[in-house]
N, C-alpha and C positions, 0 to 999 in steps of 0.2 A: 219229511218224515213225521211232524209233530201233527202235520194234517191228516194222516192216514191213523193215527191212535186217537183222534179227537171224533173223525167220521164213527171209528168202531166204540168210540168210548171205553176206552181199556188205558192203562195206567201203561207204561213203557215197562215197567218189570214183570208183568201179567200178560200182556204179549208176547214177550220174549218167553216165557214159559211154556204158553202155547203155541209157538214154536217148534221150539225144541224135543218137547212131545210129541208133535206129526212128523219131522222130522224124523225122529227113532223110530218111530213105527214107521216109515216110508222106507228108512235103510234095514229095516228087519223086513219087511216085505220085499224088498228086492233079492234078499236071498231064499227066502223063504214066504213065496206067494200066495200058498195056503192061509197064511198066517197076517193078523190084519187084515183083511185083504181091502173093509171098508172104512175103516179105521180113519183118517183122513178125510173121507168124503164126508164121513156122520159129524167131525166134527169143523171142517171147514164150509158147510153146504148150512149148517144148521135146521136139517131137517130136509132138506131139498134133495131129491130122488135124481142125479147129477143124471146117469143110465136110463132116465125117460125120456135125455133130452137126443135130437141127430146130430152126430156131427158133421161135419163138413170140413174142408179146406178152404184157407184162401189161396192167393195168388203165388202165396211165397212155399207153399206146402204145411200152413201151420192148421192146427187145429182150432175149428168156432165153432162155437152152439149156434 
């Protein structure tokens, strides 16, 4: 756990906020898809255009870039 806040360089209280943030807005966009709709990507991609990339499946049915 303590390696993945050190990779990102975030404090464990500052992640858990960012969080919980994409979070809400991932459960407000499931009901309402209009809304948010890239909310999440803008802030988890940090700028990276997630929709430029293909996706594909692996073996198990999962989704890969």
């Amino acid at each position: 756990m303590i390696d993945h806040l050190q990779e990102q360089k975030v404090s464990y209280f500052s992640h858990w906020c960012k969080a919980i943030k994409i979070s809400a807005a991932l459960f407000i966009h499931a009901f309402l898809p209009n809304i948010l709709s890239d909310y999440a990507s803008r802030h988890i991609c940090d700028g990276t255009d997630v929709r430029a990339y293909e996706y594909s499946k692996d073996e198990n049915g999962n989704y890969i870039i």
